[in-house]
VEXFI-886238 format. One record per residue (C-alpha): residue in one letter; x, y, z; residue number from 1. Coordinates in Angstrom, 2 decimals. Each point is the difference from the previous one (the first is absolute). Layout:
(A,(X,Y,Z),NUM)
...
# end
This chain:
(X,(-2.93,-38.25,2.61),1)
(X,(-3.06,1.75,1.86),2)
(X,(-1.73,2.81,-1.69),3)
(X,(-2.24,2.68,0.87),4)
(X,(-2.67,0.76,-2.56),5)
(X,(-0.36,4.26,-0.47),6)
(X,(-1.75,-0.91,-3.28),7)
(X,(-1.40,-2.93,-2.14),8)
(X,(1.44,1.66,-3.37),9)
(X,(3.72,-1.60,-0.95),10)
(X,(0.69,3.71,-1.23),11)
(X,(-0.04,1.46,3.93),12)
(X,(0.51,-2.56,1.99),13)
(X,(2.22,-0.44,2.95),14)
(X,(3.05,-2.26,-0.85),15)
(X,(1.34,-2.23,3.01),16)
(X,(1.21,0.77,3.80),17)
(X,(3.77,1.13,-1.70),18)
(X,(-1.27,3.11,-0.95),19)
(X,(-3.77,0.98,0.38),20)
(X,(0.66,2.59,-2.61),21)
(X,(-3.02,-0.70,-2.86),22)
(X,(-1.33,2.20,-3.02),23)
(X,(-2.90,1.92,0.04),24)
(X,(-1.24,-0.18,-3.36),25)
(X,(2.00,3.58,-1.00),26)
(X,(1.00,0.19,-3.84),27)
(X,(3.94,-1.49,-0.63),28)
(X,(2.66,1.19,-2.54),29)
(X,(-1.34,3.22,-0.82),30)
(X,(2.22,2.74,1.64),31)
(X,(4.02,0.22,-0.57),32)
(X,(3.13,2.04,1.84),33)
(X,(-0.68,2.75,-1.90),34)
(X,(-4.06,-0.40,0.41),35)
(X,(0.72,-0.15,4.12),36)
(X,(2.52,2.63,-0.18),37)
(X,(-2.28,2.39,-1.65),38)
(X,(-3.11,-1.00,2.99),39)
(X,(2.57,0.23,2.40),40)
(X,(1.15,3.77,-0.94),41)
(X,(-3.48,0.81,-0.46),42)
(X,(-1.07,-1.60,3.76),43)
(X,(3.04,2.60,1.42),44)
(X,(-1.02,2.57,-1.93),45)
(X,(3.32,2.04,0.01),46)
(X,(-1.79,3.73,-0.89),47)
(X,(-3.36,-0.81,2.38),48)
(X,(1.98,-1.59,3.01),49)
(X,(3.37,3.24,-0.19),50)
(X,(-2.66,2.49,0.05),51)
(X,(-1.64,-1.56,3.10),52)
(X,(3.33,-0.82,1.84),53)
(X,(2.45,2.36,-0.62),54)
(X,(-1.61,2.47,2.22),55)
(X,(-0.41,-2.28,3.14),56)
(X,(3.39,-1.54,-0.39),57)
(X,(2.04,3.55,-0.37),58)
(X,(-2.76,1.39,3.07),59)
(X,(1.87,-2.68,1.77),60)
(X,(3.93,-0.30,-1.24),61)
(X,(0.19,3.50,-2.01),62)
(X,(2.96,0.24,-2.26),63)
(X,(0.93,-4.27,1.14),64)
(X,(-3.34,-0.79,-2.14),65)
(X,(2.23,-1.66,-2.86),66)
(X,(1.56,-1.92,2.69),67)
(X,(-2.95,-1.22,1.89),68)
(X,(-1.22,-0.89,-3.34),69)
(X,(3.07,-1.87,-1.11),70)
(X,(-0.08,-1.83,3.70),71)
(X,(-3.36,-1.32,-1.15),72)
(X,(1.06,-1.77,-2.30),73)
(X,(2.50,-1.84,1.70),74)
(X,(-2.45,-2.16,2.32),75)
(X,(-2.25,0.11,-3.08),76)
(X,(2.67,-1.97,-2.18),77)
(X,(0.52,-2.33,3.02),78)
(X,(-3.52,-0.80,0.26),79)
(X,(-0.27,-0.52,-3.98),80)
(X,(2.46,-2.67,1.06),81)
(X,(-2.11,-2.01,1.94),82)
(X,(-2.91,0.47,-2.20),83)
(X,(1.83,-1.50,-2.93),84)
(X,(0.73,-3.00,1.75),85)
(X,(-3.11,-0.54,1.81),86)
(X,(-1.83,0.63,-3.46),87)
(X,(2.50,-2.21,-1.49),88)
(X,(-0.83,-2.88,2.85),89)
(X,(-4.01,0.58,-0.37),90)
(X,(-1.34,2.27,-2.91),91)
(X,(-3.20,1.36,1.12),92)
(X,(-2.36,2.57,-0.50),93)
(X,(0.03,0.47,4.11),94)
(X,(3.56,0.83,0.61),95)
(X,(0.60,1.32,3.16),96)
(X,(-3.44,-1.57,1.38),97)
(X,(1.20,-3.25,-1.20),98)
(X,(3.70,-0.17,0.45),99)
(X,(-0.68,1.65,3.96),100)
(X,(-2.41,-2.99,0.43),101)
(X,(2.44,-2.53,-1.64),102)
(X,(3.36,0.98,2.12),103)
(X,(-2.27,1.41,3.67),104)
(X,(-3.71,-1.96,-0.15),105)
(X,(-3.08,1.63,-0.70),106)
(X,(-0.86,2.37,2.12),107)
(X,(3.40,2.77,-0.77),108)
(X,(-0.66,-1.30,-3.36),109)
(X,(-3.28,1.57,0.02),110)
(X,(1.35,3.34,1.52),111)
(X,(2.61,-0.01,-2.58),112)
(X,(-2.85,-0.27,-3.14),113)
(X,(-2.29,2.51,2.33),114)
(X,(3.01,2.53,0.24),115)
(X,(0.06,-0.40,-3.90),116)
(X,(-3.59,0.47,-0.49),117)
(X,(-0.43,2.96,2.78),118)
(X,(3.49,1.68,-1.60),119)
(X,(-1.70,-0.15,-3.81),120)
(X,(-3.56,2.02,1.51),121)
(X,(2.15,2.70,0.93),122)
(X,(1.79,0.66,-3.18),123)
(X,(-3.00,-0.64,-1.89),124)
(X,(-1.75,2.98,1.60),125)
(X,(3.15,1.88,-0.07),126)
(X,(0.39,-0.99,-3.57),127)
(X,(-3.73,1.28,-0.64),128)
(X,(0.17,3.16,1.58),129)
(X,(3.58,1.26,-1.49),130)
(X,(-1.89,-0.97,-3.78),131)
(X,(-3.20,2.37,1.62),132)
(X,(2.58,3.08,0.64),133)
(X,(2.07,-0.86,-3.49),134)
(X,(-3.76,0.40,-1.55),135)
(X,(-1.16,2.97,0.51),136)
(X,(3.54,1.91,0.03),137)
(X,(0.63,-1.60,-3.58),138)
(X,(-3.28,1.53,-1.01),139)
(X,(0.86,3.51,1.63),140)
(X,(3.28,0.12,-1.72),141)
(X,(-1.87,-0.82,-3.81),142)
(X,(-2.65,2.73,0.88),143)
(X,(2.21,2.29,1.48),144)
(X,(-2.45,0.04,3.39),145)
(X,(2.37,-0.65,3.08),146)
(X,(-3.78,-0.13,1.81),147)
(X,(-0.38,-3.17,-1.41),148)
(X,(2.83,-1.23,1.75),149)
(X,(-2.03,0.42,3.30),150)
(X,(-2.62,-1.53,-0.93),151)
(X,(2.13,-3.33,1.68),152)
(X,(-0.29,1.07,3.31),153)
(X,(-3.98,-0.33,-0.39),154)
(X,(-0.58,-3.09,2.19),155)
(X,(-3.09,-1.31,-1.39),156)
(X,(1.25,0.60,-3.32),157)
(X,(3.50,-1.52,0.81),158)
(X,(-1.90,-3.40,0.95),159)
(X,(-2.29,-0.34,-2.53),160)
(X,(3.04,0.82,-2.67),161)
(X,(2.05,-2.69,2.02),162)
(X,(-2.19,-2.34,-0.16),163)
(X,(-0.69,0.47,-3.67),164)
(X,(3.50,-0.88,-0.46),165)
(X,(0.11,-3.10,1.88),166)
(X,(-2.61,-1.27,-1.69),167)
(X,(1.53,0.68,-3.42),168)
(X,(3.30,-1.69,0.44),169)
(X,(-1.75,-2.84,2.32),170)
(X,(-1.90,-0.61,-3.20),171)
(X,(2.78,-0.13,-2.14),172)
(X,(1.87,-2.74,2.17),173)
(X,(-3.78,-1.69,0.06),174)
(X,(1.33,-0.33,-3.99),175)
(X,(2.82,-2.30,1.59),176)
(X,(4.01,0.19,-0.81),177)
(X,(0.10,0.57,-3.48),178)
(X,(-2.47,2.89,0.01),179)
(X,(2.28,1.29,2.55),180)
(X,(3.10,-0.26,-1.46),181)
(X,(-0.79,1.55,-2.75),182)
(X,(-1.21,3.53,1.74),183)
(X,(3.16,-0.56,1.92),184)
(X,(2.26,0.57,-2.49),185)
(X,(-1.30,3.14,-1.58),186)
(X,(0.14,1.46,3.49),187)
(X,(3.03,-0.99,0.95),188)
(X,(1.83,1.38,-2.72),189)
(X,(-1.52,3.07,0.08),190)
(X,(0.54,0.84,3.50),191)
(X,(3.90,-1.78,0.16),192)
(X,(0.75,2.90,-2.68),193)
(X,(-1.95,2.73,1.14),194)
(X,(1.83,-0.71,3.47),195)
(X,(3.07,0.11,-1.60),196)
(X,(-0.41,3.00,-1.29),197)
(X,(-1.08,1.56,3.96),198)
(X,(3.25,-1.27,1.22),199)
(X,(2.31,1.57,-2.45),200)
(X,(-2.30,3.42,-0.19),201)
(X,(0.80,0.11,3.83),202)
(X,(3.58,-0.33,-0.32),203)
(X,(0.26,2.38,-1.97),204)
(X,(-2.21,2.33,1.39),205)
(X,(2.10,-0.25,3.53),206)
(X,(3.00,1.47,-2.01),207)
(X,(-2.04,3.00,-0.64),208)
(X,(0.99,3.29,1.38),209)
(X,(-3.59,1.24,0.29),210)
(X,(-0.83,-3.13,2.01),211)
(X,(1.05,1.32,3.54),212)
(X,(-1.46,-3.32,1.56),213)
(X,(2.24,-2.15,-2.38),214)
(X,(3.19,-2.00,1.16),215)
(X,(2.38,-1.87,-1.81),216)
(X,(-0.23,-3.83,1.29),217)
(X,(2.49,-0.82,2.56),218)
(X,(1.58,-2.98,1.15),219)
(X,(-1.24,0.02,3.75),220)
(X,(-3.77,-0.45,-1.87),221)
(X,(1.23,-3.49,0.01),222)
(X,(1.13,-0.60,3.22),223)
(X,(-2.32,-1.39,2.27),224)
(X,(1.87,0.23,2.88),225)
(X,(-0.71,4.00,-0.15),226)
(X,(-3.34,-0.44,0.75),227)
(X,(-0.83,1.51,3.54),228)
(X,(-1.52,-3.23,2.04),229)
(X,(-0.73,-3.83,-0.04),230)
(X,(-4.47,1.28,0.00),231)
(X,(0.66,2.70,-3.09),232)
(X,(2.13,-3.09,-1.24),233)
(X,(-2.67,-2.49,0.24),234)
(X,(-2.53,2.23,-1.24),235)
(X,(1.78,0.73,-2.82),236)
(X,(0.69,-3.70,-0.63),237)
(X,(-3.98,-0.66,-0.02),238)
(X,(-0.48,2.60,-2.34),239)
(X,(2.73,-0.96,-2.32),240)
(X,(-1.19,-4.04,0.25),241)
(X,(-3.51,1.50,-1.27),242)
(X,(1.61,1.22,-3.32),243)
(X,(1.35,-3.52,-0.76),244)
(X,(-3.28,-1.95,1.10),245)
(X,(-1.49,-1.89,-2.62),246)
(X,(2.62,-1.42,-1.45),247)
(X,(-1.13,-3.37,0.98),248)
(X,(-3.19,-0.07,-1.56),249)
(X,(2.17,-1.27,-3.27),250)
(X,(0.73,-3.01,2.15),251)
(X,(-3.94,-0.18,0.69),252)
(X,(-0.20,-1.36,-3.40),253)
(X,(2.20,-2.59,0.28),254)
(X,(-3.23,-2.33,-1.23),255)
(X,(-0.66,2.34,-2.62),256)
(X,(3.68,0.46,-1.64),257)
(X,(1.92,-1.98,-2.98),258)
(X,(2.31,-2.69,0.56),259)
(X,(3.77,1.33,0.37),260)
(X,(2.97,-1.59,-1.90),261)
(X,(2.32,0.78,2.59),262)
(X,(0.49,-0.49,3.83),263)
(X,(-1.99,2.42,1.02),264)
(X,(-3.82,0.60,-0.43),265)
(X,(-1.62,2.04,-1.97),266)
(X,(-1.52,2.40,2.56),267)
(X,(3.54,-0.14,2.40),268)
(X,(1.96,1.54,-3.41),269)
(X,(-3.03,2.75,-0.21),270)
(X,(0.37,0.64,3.64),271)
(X,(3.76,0.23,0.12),272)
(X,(0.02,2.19,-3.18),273)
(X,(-2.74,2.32,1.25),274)
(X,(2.08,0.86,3.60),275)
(X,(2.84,0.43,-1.83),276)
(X,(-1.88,3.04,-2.46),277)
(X,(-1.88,0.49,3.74),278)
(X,(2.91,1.22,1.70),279)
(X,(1.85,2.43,-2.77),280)
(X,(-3.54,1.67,-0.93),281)
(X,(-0.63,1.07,3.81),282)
(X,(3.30,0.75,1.26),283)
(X,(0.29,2.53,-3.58),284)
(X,(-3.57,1.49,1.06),285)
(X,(0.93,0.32,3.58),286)
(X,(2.64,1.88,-0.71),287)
(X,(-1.21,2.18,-2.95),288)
(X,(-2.83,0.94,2.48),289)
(X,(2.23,1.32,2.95),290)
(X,(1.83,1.59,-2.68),291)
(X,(-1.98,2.15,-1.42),292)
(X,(-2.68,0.59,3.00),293)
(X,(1.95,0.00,2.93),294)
(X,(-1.16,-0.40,3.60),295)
(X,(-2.11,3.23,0.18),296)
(X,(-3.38,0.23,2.15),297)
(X,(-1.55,2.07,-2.42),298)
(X,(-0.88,0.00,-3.77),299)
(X,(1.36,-3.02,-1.51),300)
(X,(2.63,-1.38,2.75),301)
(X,(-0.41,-3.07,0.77),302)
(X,(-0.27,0.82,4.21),303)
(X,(-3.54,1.85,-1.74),304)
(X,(-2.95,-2.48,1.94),305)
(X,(-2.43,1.84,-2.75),306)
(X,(1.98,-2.13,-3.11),307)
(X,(1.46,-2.81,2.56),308)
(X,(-2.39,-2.70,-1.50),309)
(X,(0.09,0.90,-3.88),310)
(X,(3.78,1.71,-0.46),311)
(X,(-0.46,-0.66,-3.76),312)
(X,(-2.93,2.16,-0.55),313)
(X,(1.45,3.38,2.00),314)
(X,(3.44,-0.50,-2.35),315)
(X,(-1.81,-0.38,-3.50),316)
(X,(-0.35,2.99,-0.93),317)
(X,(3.31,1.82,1.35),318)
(X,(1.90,-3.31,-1.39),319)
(X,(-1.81,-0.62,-3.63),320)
(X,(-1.42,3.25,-0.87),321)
(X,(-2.49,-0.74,-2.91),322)
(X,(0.53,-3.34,0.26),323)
(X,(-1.41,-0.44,3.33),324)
(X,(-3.43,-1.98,-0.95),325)
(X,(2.34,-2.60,-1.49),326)
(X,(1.21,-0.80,3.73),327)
(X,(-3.28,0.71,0.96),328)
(X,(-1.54,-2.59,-2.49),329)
(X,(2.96,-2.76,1.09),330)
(X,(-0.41,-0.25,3.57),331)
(X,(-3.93,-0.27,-0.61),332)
(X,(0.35,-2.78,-2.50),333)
(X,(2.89,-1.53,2.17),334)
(X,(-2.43,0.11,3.00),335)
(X,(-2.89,-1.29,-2.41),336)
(X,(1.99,-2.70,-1.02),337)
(X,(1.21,-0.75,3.38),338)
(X,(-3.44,-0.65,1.58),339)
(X,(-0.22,-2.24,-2.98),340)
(X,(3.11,-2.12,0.50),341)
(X,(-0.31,-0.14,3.67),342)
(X,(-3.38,-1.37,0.51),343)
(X,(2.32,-3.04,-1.08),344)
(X,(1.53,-0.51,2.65),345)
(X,(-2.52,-0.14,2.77),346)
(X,(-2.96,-2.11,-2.57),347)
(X,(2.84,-2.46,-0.11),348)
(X,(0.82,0.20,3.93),349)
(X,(-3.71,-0.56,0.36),350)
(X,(-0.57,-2.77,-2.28),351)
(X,(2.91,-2.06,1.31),352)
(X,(-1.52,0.75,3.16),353)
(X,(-3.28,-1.18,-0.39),354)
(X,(1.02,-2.89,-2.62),355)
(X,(2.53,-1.61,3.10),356)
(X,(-3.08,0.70,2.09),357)
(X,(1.45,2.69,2.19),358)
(X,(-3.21,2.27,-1.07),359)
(X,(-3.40,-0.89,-1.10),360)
(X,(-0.29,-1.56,-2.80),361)
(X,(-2.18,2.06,-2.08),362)
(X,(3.01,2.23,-0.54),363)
(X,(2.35,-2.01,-2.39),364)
(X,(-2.99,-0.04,-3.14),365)
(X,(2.12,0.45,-3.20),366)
(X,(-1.75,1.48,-2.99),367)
(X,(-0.93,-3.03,-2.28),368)
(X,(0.84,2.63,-2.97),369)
(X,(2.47,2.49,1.28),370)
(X,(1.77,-2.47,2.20),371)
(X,(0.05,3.08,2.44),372)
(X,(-0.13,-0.38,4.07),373)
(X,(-2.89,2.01,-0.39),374)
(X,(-1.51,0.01,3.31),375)
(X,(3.15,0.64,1.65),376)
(X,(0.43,2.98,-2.74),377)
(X,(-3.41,1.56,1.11),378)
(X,(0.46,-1.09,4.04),379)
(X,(3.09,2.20,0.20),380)
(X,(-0.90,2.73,-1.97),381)
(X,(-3.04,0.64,1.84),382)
(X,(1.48,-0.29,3.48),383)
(X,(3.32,2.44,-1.29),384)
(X,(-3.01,2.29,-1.20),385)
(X,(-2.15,-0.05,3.69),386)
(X,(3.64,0.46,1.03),387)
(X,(0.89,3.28,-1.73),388)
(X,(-3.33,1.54,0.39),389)
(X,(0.12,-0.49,3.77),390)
(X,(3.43,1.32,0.15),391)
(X,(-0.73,3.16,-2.49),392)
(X,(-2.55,0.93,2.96),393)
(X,(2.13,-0.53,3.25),394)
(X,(3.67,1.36,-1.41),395)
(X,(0.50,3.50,-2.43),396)
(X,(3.32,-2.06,-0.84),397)
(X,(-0.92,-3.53,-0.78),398)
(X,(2.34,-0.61,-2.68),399)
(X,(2.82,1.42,2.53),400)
(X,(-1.35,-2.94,2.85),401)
(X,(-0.85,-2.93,-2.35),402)
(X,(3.64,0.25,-1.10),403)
(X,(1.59,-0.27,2.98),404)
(X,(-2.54,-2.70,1.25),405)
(X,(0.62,-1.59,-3.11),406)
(X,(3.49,-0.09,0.69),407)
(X,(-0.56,-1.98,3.17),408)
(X,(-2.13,-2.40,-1.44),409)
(X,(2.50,-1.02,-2.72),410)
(X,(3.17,-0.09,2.27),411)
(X,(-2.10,-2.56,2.37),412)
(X,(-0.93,-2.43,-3.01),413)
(X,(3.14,0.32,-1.47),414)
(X,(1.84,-1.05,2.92),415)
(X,(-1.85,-2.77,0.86),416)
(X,(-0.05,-1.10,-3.50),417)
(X,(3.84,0.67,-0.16),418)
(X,(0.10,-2.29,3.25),419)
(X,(-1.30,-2.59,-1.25),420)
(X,(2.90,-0.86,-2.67),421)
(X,(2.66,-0.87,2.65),422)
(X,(-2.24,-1.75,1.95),423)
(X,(-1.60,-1.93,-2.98),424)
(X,(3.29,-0.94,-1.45),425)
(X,(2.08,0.14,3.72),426)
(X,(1.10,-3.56,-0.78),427)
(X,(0.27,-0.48,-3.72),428)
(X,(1.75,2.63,-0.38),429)
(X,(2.64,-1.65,1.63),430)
(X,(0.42,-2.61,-1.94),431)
(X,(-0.03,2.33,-2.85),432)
(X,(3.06,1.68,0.91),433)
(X,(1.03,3.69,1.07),434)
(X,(-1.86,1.78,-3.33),435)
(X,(-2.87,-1.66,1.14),436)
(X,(0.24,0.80,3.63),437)
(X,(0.64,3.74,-0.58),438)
(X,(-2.55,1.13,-2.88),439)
(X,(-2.40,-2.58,1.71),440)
(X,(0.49,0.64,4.07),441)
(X,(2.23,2.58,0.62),442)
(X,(-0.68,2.34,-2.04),443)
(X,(-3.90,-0.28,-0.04),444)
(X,(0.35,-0.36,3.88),445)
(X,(1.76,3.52,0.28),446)
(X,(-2.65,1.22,-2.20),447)
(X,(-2.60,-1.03,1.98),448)
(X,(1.05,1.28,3.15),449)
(X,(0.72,3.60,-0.50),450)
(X,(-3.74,0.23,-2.23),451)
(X,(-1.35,-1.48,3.21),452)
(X,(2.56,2.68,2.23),453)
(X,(-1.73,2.73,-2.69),454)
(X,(-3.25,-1.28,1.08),455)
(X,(-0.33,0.44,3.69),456)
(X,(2.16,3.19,0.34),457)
(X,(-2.69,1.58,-2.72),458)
(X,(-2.67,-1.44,2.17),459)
(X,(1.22,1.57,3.09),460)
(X,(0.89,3.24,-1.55),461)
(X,(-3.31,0.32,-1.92),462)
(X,(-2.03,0.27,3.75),463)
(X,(1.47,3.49,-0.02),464)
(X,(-2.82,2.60,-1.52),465)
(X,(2.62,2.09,-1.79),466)
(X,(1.11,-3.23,-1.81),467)
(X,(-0.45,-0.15,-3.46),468)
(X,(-2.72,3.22,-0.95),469)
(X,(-0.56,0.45,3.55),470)
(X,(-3.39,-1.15,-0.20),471)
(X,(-1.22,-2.04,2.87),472)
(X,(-3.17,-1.49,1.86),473)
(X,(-0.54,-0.09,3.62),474)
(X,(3.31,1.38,0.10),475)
(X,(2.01,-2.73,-1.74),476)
(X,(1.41,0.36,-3.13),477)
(X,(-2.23,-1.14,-2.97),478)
(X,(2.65,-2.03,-1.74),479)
(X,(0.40,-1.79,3.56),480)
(X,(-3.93,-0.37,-0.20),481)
(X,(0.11,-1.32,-3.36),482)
(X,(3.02,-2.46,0.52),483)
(X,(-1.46,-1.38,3.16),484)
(X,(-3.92,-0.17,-1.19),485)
(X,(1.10,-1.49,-3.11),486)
(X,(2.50,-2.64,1.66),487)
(X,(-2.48,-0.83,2.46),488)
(X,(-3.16,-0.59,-2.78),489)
(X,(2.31,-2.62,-1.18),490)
(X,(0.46,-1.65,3.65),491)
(X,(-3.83,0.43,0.61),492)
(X,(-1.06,-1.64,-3.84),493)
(X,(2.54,-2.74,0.45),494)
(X,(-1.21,-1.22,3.82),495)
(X,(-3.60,0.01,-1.93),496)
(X,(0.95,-1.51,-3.15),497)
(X,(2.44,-3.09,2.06),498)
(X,(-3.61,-1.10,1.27),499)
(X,(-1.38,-0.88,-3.40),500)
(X,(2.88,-1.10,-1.62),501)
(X,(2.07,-2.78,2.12),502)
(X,(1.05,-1.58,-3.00),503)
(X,(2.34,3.12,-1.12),504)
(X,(1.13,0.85,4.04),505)
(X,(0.19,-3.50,1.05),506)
(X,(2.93,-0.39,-2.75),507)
(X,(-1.49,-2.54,-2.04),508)
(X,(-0.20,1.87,-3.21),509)
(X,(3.06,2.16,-0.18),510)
(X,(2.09,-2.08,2.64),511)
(X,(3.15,1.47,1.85),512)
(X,(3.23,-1.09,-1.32),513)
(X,(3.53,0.40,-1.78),514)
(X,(2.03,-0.34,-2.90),515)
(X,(1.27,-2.72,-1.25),516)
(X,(2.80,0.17,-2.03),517)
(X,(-0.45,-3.22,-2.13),518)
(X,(-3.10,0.61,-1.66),519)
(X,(-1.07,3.49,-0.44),520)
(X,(-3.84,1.05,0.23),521)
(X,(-0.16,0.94,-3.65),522)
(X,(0.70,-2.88,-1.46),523)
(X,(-2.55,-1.89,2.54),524)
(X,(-2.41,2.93,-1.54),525)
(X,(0.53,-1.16,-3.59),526)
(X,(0.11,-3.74,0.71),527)
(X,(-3.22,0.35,2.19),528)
(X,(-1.79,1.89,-2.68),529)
(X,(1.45,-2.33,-2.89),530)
(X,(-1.68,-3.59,2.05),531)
# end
């Protein structure tokens, strides 16, 4: 059987023309369900990513915003279906860039892992600049100094502050998985239960007589079908995927994980499980926060543009009292720990990349001590850094924007990554039987589509100026000009980088193909690496 030679050392090299899936010399055995669960929660970042949706989203659906965000789920769990039997087929640290180029060739396979990569800059310099703003108002609420607090909206002192946290938690995930894991879990836990507490202060604090703004929840909140058109719909539904992004960096470490005793891997139970806590955690904080701030355009409704991008820090105070700085404190360390946690997912994007020889190979180095991607690490945390500095200067509302671009991005991976299941297991599946052809195709499939639907009606609606914060260039709006630019970087770097490597987009390293429901591709991966 031919093979293609990525790399002399056994440990990383390319198996046979079945799969093309090979190691690439990460570290084995040495994260669990509970270890991915815990990276996954901290990648979503429940307290960082509420306080940075929940004002777009209700801008866009108002009192439907528990709805919209229970309707993202739906494709969400759909997709997760795919993804468990595509990582199931090929474990690999390239997911969607490798399963795209598997089931559609190499070139939407590329798209797919650039959609990935382009998706993960934008939160990362959301992440960074929510932690900048959590900063200083944490240290105006210890000293008592609400001038502090202002001190954020300082550009050149925003940056360099940003920056200074990238390269903190870049240099913890330098440290590799365990070092990571570790900070994880002390985060986690502390922001889960401070979060907690938020959600049931607001309840309560909507039953209050003195709060005129408050309402008691209603059922219609979770009706999407009161939401006033298909574009507030859609834009809605972009905002909403954004809050349940990341959860697929656990299957990212599919390399990485332990062996599981049962059917499923180790990474698809941490995945399931962390959708399933996804989905109650948001829907609750949706609804606490309509509760209790209402739709008002002034103080701390959410239809306020002045608190749109950062609900969390206007309701604090009026929510927590004296307790504020713990919220405060949670959403910085949940943002902190974030950046962290999702530099995973792109360094491993980018080393599968460059290890299949889809980018240069300089990329996919491995620390000989850490057993960190670390030139991947530092590659895209310096571009997400150039990124946020050069959007702090052309939009007052960045974090607003990069959301909702961010939103795009992930909706077009996603769909082409949940495309690829049917079409990668189109024919086994049939010979597997119905289950198989409905958590495999169908379900995947339907997945897929409305993501991809998501996509382009965002797209289109984003051209508008008063999309999004309403800021715009040449009279388009910015999240239009960031979807676009960003989209078409990818097209540009791909045409350039298909000259150099026709190996990778000739198909003759990561060849096209299907299923086969005989022999799966895991247990060619563990009899390749046993010979």
């Amino acid at each position: 059987m031919s093979k293609y030679d990525l790399n002399a050392d056994p440990a990383t090299r390319t198996l046979d023309s079945v799969t093309g899936i090979s190691k690439k010399g990460l570290p084995s055995g040495t994260v669990g369900v509970l270890g991915a669960l815990v990276i996954g929660l901290s990648t979503c970042a429940p307290a960082y990513t509420l306080t940075a949706a929940v004002g777009p989203a209700a801008s866009e659906v108002g009192y439907q915003t528990p709805a919209i965000f229970l309707m993202g789920f739906i494709p969400m769990l759909l997709v997760a279906l795919g993804y468990r039997a595509l990582n199931s087929a090929m474990p690999d640290s390239g997911t969607s860039f490798t399963w795209a180029t598997r089931a559609f060739g190499p070139w939407i396979g590329w798209m797919a892992g650039w959609g990935l990569i382009a998706a993960t800059v934008l939160v990362l310099s959301n992440l960074a600049g929510i932690a900048v703003e959590f900063l200083f108002q944490s240290i105006s609420i210890v000293l008592d100094d609400p001038s502090i607090a202002e001190i954020a909206g300082n550009r050149f002192i925003n940056i360099v502050v940003c920056i200074a946290f990238m390269a903190i938690a870049t240099f913890i995930s330098y440290r590799g998985m365990t070092s990571t894991k570790i900070f994880q879990y002390i985060t986690v836990l502390f922001q889960m239960a401070v979060l907690v507490w938020f959600i049931v202060a607001m309840f309560v604090g909507a039953g209050d007589p003195a709060n005129t703004a408050g309402r008691l929840p209603e059922l219609s909140w979770f009706n999407p079908l009161e939401v006033d058109s298909f574009s507030a719909f859609a834009a809605g539904i972009a905002v909403s995927i954004f809050v349940y992004w990341g959860w697929d960096t656990v299957l990212t470490m599919g390399e990485e994980t332990k062996p599981s005793k049962g059917k499923l891997s180790t990474e698809s139970k941490a995945a399931m499980i962390l959708i399933a806590i996804l989905v109650v955690l948001y829907v609750g904080t949706a609804a606490a926060t309509v509760s209790f701030a209402g739709l008002g355009d002034t103080g701390t409704g959410l239809n306020n543009s002045a608190i749109a991008e950062n609900v969390f820090a206007a309701l604090a105070h009026p929510v927590m009292g004296p307790a504020a700085i713990l919220l405060s404190l949670a959403i910085l360390v949940s943002a902190m720990a974030s950046i962290n946690s999702t530099a995973i997912s792109p360094a491993r994007t980018l080393l599968a990349m460059s290890h299949y020889g889809a980018l240069p190979a300089s990329i996919k180095k491995i620390h000989p001590k850490y057993k960190s991607p670390y030139r991947a690490l530092l590659l895209s945390s310096i571009v997400a850094s150039v990124f946020y500095a050069v959007m702090r200067f052309i939009s007052e509302d960045v974090l607003w924007d990069t959301i909702t671009a961010l939103g795009m991005m992930v909706c077009f991976y996603y769909g082409i990554t949940a495309l690829a299941s049917p079409w990668y297991f189109r024919k086994a599946a049939v010979r597997e039987g119905i289950g198989a052809i409905v958590s495999k195709v169908v379900l995947p499939g339907i997945g897929g589509v409305l993501l991809l639907v998501v996509f382009v009606q965002t797209t289109i609606d984003s051209m508008d100026p008063a999309f999004g914060s309403g800021s715009s260039i040449g009279g388009v709006g910015l999240v239009g000009v960031i979807g676009v630019v960003v989209l078409g970087l990818g097209v540009v770097l791909m045409i350039l980088q298909s000259r150099v490597s026709r190996e990778f987009f000739g198909g003759r390293v990561l060849a096209r193909t299907e299923a086969t429901s005989d022999t799966s591709a895991l247990e060619l991966f563990d009899d390749g690496l046993g010979s």
